[in-house]
C-alpha positions as CSV (number, residue, x, y, z in Angstrom):
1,X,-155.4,70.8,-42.2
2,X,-155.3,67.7,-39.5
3,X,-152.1,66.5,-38.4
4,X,-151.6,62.7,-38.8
5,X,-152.0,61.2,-35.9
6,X,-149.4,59.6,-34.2
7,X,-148.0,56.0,-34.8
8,X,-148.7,54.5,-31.5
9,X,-147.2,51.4,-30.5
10,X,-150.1,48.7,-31.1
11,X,-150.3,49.5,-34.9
12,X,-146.5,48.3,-35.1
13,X,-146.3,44.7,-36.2
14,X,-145.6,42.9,-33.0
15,X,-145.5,39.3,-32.0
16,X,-147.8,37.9,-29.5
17,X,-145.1,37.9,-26.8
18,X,-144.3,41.4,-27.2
19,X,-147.7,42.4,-27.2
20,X,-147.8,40.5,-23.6
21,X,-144.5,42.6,-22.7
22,X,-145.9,45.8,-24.0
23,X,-149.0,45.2,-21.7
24,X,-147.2,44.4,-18.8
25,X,-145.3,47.6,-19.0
26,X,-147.9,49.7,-19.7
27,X,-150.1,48.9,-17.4
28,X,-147.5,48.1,-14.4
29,X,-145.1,51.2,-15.4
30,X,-141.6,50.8,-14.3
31,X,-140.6,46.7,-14.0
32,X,-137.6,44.6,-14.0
33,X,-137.3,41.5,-16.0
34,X,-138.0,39.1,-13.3
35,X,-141.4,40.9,-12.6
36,X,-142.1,41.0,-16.1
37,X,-142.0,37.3,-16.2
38,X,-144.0,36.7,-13.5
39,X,-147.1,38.6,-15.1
40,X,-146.8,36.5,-18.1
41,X,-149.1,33.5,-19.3
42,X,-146.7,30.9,-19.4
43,X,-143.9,32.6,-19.0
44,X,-140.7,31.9,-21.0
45,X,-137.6,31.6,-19.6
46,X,-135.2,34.3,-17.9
47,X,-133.4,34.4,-21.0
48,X,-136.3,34.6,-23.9
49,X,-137.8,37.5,-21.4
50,X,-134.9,39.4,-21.6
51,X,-134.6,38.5,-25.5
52,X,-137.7,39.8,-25.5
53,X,-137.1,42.9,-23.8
54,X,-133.8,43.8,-26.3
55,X,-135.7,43.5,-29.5
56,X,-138.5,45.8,-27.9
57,X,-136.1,48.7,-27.0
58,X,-133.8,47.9,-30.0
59,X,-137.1,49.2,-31.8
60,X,-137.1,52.2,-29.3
61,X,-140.9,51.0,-27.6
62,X,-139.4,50.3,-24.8
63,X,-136.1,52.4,-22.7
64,X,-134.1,50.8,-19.1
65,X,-132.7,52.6,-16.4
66,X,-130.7,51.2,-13.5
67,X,-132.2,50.9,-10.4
68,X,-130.0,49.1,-7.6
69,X,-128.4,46.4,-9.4
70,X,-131.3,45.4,-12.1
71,X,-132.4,47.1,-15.1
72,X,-136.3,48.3,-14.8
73,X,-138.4,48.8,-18.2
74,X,-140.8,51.1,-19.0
75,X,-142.5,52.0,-22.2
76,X,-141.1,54.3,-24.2
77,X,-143.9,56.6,-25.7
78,X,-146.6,58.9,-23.4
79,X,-148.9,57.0,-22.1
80,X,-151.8,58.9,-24.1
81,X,-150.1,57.1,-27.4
82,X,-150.6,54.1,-25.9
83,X,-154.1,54.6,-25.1
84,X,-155.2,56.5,-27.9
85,X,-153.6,53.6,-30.6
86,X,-154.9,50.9,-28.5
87,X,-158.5,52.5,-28.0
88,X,-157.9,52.5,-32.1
89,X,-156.9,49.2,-32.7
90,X,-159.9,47.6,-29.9
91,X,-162.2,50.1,-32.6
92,X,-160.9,48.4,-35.7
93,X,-160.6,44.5,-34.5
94,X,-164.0,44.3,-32.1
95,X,-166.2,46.7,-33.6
96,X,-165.5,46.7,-37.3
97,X,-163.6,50.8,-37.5
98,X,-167.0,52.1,-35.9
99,X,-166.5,54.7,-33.1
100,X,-170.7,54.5,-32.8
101,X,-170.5,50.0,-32.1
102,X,-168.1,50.9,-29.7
103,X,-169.1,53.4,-27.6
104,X,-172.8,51.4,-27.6
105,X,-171.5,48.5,-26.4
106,X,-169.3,50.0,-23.5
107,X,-172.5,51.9,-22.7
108,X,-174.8,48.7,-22.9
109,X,-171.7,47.1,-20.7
110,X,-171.4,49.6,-18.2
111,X,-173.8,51.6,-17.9
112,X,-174.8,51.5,-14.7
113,X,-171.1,52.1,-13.6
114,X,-171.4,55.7,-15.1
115,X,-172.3,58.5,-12.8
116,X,-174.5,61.3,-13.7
117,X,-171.2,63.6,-14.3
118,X,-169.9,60.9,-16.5
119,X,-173.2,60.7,-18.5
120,X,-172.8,65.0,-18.8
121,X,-169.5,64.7,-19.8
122,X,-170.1,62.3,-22.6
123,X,-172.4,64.2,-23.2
124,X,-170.6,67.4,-24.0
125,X,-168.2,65.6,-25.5
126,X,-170.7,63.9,-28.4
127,X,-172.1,67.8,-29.0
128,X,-168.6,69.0,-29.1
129,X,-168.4,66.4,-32.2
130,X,-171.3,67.6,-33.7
131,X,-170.0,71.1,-34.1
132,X,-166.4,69.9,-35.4
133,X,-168.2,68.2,-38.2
């Protein structure tokens, strides 16, 4: 029997603005509120940022730690959460829930970015899904 996957953190219900903090911290790992801010799009106030930042760990996505005299944020969950529920929900919203749409139009994108390792190794991987079926 299969596990149930993981909830990851873009299949919660989040506002557009935590969606912008979530990004920020997961792709720039540890940051304090100031930097925070100054990755946003029209950034919010000091205050909102921060407000921003207490309903996001009050929800446990998000944990501080002191560093000096400033809080830094990082995301809570393994960074393989994150990617795994975000490769999900680019799958559902851009390519209508089909695996197939999307991996033929990253190919079609970027194809001649792959190397002939990468090409083998998607390769194995698409026979390797073959047999689990």
């Amino acid at each position: 029997m299969r596990e149930k996957p993981h909830k990851g953190i873009t299949e919660l219900p989040l506002s557009k603005r935590e969606r912008e903090v979530m990004d920020i911290l997961i792709e720039g790992g540890e940051l304090s509120a100031e930097d925070v801010r100054a990755r946003m799009a029209n950034a919010p106030g000091n205050s909102a940022v921060r407000s921003i930042l207490a309903k996001l760990e009050d929800r446990r996505l998000i944990q501080h730690r002191g560093q000096d005299l400033r809080y830094v944020y990082s995301v809570a969950a393994p960074p393989e959460h994150s990617r795994g529920s975000a490769l999900s929900r680019l799958v559902r919203v851009f390519y209508r829930g089909s695996p197939a749409e999307a991996l033929a139009g990253l190919l079609d994108h970027s194809a001649e970015q792959l190397s002939d390792e990468d090409l083998d190794e998607l390769a194995r991987k698409i026979a390797a899904a073959r047999k689990a079926k």
